[in-house]
DSSP file (Angstrom, degrees, kcal/mol; ACC not computed):
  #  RESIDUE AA STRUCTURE BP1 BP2  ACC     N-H-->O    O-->H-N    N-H-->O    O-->H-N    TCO  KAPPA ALPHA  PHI   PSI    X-CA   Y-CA   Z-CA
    1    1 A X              0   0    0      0, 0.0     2,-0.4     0, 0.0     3,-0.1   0.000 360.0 360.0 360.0 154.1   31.2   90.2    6.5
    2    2 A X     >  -     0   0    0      1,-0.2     4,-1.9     4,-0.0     5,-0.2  -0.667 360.0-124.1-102.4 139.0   27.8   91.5    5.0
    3    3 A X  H >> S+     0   0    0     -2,-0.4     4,-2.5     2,-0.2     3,-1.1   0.924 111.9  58.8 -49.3 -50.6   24.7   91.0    7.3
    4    4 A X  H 3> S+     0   0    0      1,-0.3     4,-2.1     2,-0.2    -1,-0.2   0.936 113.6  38.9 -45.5 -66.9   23.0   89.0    4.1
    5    5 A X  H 3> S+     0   0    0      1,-0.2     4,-2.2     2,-0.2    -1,-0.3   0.738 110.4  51.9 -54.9 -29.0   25.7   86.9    4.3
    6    6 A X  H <X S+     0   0    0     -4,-1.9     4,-2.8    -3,-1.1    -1,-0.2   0.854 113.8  54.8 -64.4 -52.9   26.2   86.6    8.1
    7    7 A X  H  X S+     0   0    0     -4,-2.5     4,-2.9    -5,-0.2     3,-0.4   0.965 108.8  40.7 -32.4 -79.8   22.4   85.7    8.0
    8    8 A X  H  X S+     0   0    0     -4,-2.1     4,-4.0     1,-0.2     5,-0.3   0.900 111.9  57.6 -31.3 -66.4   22.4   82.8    5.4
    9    9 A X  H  < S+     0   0    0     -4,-2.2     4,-0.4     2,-0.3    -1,-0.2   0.792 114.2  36.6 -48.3 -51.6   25.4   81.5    6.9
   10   10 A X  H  X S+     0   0    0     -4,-2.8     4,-3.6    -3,-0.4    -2,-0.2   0.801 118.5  49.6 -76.0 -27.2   23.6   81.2   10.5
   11   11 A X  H  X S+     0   0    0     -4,-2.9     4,-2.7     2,-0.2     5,-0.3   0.954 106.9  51.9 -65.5 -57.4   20.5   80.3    9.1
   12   12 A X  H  X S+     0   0    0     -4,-4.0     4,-0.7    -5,-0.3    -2,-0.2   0.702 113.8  51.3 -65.9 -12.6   22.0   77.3    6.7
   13   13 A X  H  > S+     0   0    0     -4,-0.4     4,-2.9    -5,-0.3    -1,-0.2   0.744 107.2  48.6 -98.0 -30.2   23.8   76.0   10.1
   14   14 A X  H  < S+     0   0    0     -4,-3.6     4,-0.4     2,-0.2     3,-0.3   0.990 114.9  47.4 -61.6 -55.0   20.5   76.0   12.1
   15   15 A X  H >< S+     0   0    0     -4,-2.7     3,-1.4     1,-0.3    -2,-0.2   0.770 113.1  49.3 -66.1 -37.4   19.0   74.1    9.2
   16   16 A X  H >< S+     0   0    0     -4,-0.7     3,-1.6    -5,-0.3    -1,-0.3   0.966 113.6  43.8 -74.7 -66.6   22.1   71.7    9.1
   17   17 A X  T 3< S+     0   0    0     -4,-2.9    -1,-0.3    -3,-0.3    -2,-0.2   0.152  95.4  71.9-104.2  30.7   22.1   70.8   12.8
   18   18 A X  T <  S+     0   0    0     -3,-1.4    45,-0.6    -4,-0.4    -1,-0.3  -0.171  94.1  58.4-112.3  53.1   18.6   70.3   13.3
   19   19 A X  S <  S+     0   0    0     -3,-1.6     2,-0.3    43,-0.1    -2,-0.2   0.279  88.5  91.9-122.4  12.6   19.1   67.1   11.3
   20   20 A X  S    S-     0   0    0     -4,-0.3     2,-0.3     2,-0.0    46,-0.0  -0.873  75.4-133.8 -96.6 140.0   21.6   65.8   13.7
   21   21 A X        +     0   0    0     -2,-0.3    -2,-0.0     1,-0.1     3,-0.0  -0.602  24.1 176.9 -82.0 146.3   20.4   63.7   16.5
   22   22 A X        +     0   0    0     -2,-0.3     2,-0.5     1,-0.0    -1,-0.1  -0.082  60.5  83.4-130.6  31.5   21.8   64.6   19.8
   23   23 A X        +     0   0    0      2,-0.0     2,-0.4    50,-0.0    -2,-0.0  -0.989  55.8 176.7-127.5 114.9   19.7   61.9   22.1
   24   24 A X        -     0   0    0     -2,-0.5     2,-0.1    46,-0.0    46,-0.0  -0.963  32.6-112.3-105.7 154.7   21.6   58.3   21.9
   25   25 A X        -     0   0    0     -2,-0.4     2,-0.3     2,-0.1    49,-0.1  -0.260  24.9-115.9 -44.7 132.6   20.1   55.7   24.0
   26   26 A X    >>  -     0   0    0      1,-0.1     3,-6.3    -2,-0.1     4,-1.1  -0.878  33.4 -99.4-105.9 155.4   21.8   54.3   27.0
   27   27 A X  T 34 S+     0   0    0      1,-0.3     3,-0.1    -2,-0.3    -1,-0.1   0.584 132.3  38.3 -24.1 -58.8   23.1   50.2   27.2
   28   28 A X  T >4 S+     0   0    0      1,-0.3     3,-0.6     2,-0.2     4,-0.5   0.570 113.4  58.6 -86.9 -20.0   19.7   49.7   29.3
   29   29 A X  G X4 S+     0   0    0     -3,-6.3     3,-1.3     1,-0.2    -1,-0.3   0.941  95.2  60.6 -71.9 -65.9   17.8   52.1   27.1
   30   30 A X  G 3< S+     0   0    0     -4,-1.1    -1,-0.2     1,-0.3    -2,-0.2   0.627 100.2  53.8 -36.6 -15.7   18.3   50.2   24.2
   31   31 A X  G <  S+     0   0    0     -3,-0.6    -1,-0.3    -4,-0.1    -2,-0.2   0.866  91.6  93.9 -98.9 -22.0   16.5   47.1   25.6
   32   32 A X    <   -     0   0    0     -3,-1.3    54,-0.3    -4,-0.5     2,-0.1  -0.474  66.6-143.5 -76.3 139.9   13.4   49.2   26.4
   33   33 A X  E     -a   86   0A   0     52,-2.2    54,-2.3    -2,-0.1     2,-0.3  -0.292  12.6-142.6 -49.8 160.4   10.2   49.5   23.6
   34   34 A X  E     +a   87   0A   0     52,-0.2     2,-0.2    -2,-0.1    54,-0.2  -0.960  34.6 167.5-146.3 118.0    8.2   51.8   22.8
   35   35 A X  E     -a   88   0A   0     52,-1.6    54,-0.5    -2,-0.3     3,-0.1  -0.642  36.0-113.8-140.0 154.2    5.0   50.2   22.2
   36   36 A X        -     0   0    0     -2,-0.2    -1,-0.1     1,-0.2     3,-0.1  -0.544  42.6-100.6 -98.1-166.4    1.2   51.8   21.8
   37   37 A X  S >  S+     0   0    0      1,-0.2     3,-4.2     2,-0.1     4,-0.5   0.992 116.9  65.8 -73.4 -44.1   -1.6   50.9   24.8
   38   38 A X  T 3  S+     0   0    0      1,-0.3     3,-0.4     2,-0.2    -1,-0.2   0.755 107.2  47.8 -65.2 -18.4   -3.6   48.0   23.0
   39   39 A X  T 3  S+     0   0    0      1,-0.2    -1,-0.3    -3,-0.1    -2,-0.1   0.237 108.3  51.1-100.1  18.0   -0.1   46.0   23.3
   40   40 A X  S X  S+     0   0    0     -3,-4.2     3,-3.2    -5,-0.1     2,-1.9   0.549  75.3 108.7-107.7  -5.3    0.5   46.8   26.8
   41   41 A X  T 3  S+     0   0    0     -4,-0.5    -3,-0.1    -3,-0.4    -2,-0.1   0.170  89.0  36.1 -93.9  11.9   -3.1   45.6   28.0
   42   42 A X  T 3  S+     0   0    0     -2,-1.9    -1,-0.3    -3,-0.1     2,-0.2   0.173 107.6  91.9-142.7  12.9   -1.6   42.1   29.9
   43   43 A X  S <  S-     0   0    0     -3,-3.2     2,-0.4    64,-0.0    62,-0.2  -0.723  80.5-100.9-116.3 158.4    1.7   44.1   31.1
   44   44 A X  E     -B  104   0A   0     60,-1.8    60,-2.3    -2,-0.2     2,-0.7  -0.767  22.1-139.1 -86.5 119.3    2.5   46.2   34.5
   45   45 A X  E     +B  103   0A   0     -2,-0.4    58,-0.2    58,-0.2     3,-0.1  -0.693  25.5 168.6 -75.8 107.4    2.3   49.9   35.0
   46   46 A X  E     -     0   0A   0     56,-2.1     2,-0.2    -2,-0.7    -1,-0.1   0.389  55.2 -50.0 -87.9 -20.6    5.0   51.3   37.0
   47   47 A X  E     -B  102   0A   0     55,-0.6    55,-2.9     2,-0.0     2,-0.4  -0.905  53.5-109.6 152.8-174.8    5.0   55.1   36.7
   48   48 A X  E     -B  101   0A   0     -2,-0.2     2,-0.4    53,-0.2    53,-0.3  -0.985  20.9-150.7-146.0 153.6    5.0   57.2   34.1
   49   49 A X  E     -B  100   0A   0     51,-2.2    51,-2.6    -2,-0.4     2,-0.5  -0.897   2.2-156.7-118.4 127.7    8.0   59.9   32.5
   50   50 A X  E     -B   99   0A   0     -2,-0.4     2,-0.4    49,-0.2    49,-0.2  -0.971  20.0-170.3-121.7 130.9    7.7   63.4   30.6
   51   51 A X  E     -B   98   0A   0     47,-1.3    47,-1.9    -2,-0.5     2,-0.4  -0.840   5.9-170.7-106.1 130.5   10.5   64.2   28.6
   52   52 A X  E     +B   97   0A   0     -2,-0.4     2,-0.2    45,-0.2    45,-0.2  -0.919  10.5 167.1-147.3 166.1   11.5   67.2   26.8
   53   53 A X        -     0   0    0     43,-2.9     2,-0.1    -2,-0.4    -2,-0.0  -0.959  52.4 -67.6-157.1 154.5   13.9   68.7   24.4
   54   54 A X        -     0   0    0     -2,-0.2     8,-0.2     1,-0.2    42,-0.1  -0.081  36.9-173.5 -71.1 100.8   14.7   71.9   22.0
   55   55 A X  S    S+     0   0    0      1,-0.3     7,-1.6    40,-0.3     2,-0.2   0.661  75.8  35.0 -81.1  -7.7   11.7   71.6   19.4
   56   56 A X  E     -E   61   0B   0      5,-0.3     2,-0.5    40,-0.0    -1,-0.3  -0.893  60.9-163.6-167.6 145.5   13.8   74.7   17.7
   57   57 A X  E >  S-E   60   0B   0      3,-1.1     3,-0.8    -2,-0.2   -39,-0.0  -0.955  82.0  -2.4-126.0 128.3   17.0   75.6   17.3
   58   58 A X  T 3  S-     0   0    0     -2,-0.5    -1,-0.2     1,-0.3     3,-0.1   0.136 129.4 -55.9  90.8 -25.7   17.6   79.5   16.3
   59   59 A X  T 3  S+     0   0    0      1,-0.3     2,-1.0   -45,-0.0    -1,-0.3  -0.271 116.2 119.0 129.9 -19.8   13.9   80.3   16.0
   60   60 A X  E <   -E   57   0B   0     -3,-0.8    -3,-1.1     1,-0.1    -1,-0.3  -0.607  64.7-125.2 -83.9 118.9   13.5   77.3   13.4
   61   61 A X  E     -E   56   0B   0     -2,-1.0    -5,-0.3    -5,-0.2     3,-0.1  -0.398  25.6-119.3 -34.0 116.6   11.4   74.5   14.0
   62   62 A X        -     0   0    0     -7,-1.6     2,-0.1     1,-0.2   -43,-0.1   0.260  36.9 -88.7 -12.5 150.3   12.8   70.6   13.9
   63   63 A X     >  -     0   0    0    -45,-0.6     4,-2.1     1,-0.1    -1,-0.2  -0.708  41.0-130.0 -59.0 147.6   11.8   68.0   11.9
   64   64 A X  T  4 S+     0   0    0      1,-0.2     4,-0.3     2,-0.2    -1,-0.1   0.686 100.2  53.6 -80.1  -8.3    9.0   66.5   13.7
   65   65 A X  T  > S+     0   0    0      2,-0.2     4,-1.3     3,-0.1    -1,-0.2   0.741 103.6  49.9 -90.8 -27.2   10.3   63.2   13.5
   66   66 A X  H  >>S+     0   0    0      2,-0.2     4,-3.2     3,-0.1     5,-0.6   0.895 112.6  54.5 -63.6 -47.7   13.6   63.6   14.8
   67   67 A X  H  <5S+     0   0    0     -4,-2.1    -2,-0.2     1,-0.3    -3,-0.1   0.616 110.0  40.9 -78.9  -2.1   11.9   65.2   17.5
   68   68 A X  H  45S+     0   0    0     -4,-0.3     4,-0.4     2,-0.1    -1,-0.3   0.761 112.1  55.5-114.9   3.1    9.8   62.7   18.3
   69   69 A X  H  <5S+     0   0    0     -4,-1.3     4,-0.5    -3,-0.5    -2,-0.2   0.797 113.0  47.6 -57.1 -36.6   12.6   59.6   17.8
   70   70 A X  T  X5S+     0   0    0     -4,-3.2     4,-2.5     1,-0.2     3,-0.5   0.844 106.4  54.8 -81.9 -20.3   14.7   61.6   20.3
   71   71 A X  H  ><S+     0   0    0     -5,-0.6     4,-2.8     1,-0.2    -1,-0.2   0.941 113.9  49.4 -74.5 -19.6   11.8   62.0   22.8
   72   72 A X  H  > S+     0   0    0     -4,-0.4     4,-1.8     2,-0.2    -1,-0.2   0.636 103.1  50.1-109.9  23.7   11.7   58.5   22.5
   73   73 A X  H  >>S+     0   0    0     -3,-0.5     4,-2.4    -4,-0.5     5,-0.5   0.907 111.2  49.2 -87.2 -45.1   14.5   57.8   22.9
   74   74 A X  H  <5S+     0   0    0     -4,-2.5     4,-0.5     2,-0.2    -2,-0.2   0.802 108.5  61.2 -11.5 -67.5   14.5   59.9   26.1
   75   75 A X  H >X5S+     0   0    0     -4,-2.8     3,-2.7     1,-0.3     4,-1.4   0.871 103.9  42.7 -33.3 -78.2   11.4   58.2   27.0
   76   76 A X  H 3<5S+     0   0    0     -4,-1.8    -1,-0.3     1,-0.3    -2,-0.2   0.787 112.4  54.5 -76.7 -30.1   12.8   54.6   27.2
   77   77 A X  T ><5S+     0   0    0     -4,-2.4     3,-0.8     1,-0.2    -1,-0.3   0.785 110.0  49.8 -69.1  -1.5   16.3   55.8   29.2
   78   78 A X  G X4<S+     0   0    0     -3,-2.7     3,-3.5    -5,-0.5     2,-2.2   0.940 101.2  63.3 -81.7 -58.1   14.1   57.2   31.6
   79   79 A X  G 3<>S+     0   0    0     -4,-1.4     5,-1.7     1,-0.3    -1,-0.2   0.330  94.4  57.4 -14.9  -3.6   12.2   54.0   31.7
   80   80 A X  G < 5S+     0   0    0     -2,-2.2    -1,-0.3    -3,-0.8    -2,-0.1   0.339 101.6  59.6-123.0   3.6   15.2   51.9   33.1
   81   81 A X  T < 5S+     0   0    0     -3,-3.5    -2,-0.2    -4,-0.1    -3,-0.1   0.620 107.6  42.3-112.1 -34.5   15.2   54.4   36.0
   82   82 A X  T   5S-     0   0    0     -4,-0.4    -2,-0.2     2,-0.1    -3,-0.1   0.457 122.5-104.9-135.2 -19.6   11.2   53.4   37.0
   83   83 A X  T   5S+     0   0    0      1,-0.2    -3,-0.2    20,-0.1    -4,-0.1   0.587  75.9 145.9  88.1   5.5   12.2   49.5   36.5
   84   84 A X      < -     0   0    0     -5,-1.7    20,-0.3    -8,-0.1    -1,-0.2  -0.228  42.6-170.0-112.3 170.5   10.2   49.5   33.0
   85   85 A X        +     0   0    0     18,-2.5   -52,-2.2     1,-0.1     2,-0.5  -0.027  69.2  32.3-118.3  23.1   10.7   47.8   30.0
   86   86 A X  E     -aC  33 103A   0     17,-1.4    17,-4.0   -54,-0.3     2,-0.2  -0.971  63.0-155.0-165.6 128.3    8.2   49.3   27.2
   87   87 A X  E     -aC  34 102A   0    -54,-2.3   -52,-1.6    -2,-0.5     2,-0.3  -0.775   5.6-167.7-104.1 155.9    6.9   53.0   26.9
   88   88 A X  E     -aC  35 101A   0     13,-0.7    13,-2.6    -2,-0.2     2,-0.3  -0.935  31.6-114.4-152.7 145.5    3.8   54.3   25.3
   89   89 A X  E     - C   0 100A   0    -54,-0.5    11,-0.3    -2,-0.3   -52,-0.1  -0.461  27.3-177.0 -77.6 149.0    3.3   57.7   24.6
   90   90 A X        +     0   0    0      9,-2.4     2,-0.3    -2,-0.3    10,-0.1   0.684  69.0  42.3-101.5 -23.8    0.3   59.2   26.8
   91   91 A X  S    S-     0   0    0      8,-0.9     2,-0.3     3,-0.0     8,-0.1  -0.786  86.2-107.5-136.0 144.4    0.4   63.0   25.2
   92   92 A X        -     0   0    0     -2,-0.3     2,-0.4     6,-0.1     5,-0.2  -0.503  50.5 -96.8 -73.1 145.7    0.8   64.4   22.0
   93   93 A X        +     0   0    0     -2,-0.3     2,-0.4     5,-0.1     5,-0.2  -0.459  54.6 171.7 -69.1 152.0    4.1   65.9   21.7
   94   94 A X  B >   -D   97   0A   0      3,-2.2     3,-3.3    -2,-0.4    -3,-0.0  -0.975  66.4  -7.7-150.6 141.8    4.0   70.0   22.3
   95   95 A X  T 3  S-     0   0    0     -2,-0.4   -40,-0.3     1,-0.3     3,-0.1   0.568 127.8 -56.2  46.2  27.3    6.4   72.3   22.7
   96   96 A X  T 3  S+     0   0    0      1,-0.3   -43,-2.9   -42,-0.1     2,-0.4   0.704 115.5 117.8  93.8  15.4    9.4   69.4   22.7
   97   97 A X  E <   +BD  52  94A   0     -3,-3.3    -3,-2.2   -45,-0.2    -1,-0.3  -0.976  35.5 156.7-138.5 123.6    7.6   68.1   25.4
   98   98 A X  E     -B   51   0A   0    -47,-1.9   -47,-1.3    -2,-0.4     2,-0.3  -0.939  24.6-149.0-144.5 163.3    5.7   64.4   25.7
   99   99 A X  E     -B   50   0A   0     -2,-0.2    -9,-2.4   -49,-0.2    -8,-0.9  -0.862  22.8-170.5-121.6 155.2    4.6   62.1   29.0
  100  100 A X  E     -BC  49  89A   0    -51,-2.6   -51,-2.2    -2,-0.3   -11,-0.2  -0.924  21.8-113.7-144.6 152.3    4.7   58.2   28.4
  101  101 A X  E     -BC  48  88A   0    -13,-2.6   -13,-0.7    -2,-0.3     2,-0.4  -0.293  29.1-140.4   4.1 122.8    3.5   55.4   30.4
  102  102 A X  E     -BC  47  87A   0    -55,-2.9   -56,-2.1   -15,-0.2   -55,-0.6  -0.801  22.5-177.0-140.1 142.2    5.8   53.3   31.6
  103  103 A X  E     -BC  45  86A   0    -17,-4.0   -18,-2.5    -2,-0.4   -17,-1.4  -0.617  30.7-151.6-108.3 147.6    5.6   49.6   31.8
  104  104 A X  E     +B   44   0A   0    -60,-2.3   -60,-1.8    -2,-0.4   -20,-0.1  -0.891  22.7 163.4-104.2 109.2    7.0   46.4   32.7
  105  105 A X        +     0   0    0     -2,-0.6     2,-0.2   -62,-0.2    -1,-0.2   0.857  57.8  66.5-113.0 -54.3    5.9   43.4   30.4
  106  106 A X  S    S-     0   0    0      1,-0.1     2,-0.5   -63,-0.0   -63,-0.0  -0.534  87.6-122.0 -86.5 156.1    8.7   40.3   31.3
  107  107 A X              0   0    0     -2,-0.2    -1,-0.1     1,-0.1    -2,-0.1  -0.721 360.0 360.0 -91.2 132.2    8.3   39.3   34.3
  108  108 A X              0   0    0     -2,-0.5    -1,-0.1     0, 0.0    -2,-0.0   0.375 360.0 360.0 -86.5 360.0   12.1   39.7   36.8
């Protein structure tokens, strides 16, 4: 096969599987929010999570929006781990890498 091609070929598959998500939510994840601070302001803080994940695959950068749906999804399964039910992000994301807040808002 000709390096051009060999190229292309690997290149046109990083671009193809960084649109696939590879973060699902678990059963308990799924119940958790992801919420900013001014709507946590009557709710308990419990600890707080940083999550991270490949921001590029092959040398190519992500979409930034995938990467920052899967970080939160990350976020909220870590959140069932701390007792929480609602995240807000604390940090900008960097390098695939974000902290949140995490909080407990109904009362158990």
């Amino acid at each position: 096969m000709k390096l051009a091609t060999r190229v292309w070929t690997g290149i046109a598959a990083a671009v193809l599987l960084s649109a696939c998500t590879w973060v699902e939510p678990t059963a308990q994840g799924e119940k958790v929010r992801v919420l900013s601070a001014a709507e946590v302001t009557k709710c308990k803080k419990v600890g707080q999570t940083t999550v991270s994940l490949l921001a590029k695959l092959a040398g190519i950068e992500r979409n930034a929006q995938k990467v920052q749906d899967e970080l939160n999804v990350l976020a909220r399964n870590s959140a069932v781990e701390l007792d929480g039910d609602t995240v807000v992000p604390v940090s900008a994301v960097e390098d695939g890498r974000q902290t949140f807040a995490v909080y407990r808002c109904v009362p158990r």
